[in-house]
N, C-alpha and C positions, 0 to 999 in steps of 0.2 A: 504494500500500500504506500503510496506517493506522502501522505501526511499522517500521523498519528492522531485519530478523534480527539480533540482536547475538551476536557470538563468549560464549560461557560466559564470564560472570562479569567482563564489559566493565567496567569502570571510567567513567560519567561522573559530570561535575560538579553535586550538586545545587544549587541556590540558596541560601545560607543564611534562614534566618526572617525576618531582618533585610530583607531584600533581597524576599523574598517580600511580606511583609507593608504593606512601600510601595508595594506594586502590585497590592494584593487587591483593589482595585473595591467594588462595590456588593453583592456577594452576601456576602462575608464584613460588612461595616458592618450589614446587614440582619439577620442571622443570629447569634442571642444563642447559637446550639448551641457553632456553630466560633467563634466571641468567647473562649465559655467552654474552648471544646476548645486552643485557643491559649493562654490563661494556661495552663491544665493542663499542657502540654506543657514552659512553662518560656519562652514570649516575652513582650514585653513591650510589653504594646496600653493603656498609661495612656491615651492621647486618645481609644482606641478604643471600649472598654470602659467605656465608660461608661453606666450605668441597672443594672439588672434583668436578673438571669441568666435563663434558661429555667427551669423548674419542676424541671426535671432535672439541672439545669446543675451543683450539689454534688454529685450523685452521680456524676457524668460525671468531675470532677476528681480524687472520691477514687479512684474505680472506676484511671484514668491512673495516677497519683500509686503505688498499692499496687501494680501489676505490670509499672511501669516499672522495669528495673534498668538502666544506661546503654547495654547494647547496644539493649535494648527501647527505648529513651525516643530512642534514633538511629534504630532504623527508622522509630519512629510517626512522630518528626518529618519525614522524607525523607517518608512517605504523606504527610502534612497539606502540604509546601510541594509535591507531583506533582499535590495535588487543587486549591490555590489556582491552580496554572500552569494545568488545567485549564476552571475556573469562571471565568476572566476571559474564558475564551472566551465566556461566556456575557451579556456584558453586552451591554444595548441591547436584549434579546431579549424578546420576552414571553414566558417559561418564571417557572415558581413558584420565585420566588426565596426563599421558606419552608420547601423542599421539608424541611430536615433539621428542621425543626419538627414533620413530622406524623410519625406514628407510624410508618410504612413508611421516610422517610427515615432518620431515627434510628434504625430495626434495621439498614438498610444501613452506615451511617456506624461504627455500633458492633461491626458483621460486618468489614467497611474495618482498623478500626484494629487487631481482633484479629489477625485474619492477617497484615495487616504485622509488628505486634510479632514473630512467628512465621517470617519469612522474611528470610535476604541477597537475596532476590532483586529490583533494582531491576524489572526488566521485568514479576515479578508487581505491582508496587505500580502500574507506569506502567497496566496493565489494571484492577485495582480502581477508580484515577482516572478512568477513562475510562466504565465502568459508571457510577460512580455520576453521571458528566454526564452519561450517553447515561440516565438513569434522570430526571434534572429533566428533560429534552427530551420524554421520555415519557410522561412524567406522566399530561396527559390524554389520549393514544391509547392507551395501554397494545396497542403492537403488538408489546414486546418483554418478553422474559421476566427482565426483569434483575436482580432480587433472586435467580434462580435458576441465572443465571449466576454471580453473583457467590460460591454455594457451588460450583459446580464448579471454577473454575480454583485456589482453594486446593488442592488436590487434588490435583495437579497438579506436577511440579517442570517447573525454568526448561527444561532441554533436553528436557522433553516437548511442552511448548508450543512452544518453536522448532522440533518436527519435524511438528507439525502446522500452523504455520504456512507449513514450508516445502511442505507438502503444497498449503496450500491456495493458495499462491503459483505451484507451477509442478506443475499435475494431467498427471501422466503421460500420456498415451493409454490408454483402454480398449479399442480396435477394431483390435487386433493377434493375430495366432497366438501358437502357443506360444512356439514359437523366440525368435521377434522381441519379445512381453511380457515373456517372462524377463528378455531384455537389456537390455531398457529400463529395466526398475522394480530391475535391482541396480544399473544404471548410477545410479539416481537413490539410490536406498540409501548406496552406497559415497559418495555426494558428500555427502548428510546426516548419515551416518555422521563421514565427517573431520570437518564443521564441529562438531558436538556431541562426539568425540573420543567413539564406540564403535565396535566393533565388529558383524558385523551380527546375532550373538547378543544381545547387547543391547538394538541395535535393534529386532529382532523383538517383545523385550519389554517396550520403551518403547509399541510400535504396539499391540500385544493390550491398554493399557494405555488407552489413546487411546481404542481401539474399545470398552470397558468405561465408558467417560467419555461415550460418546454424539457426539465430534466428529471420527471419522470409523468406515466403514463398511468390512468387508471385500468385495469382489466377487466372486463367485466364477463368475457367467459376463453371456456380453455380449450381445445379442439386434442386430442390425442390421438393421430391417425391411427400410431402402433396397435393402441389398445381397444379403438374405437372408439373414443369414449370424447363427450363433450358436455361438458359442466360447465354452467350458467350461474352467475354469484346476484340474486337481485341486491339494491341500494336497500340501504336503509340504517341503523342504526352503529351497524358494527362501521370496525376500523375502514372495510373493502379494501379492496386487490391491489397491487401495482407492480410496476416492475419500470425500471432505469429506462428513458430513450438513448436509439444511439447515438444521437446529436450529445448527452451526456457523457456514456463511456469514450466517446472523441476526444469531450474536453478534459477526463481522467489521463486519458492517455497523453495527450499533449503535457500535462503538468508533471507527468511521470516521465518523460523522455531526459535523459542526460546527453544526447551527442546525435 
């Protein structure tokens, strides 16, 4: 699994700047975007930053600079050192190490920083970070949708995404009767339900929320050619069915990719 489920609102440690920035490799050295997006933020790259800002690079600071207030200027920074952690992965690789130079980088990066500003949520930033790597990997296949992932999971709060995760981590069975579906899928409810601290009213409408979001699907019946056999779940009270889209496990896999 690409992230470890975290309890709501986990506490860890991020990097400081200082400690990041000794370790940023070649893509940040290369890249006058994140050069400039790093003075903006408030660190301090005298050796680094050295030449010629990007074309954009002044407006990039002020653009920072005017709607950072210190909780804002704590998020952006925590994104900017989850995407350095991220992009070191990247060395040695042949991927476009200019990527935030071209004009699709730079609406991501600028997409990136705004919703971080916008969220406590470490876990949404750790997925931003991770698009936007699994987005220079992609560059030239263009097999993934990732500019368009990267507006869907804003959208999104943290324990939505941990119950879709945890969907997509242990997929219930579909090929059961009534009896035996019911018990299974509030068995898995009530377990997702404690870790996220809802109830399964709630739940219910964290899931209709999910299925509105495109990453996952409700089921409402099962077809088993093997067996012959075709079970129908009507609506109503309980948890009901689902299973992961694959517009979802796309964007799993994308965040799971190293090279």
């Amino acid at each position: 699994m690409w992230v470890t489920i975290p309890k709501v609102e986990e506490e860890k440690r991020t990097p400081s700047f200082s400690e990041s920035l000794e370790n940023s490799g070649e893509i940040l050295a290369e890249s006058p975007t994140l050069k400039t997006l790093a003075v903006a933020i408030g660190a301090s790259l005298d050796a680094v930053v050295s030449g010629s800002p990007a074309p954009f690079g002044t407006a990039l600071s002020t653009w920072l600079v005017a709607r950072a207030d210190e909780i804002e200027k704590r998020r952006m920074e925590e994104q900017f050192v989850l995407l350095l952690e991220q992009l070191r992965n990247l060395e040695g690789l042949a991927v476009r190490k200019d990527f935030f130079e071209t004009e699709e980088g730079h609406d991501m990066l600028y997409k990136a920083l705004d919703e971080a500003r916008k969220t406590r949520s470490r876990l949404k930033k750790e997925i931003f970070a991770k698009i936007l790597k699994g987005a220079i990997l992609d560059f030239e296949n263009r097999e993934y949708s990732s500019e368009e992932y990267l507006y869907v999971i804003p959208d999104l709060t943290e324990r939505e995404i941990i119950v879709a995760l945890a969907l997509y981590k242990e997929q219930p069975p579909l090929n059961l009767e009534d009896a035996k579906m019911n018990a299974v899928w509030k068995a898995w409810a009530e377990k997702v339900g404690d870790q996220v601290k809802m109830d399964i009213a709630d739940l219910r409408f964290v899931i209709g929320r999910l299925v509105s979001s495109g990453l996952i699907d409700m089921v409402h019946s099962y077809n088993d050619a093997e067996d012959d056999l075709v079970i129908t779940w009507p609506e109503g009270d309980d948890i009901g069915v689902y299973q992961v889209t694959p517009g979802f496990k796309k964007l799993v896999k994308l965040l799971e990719r190293e090279n």
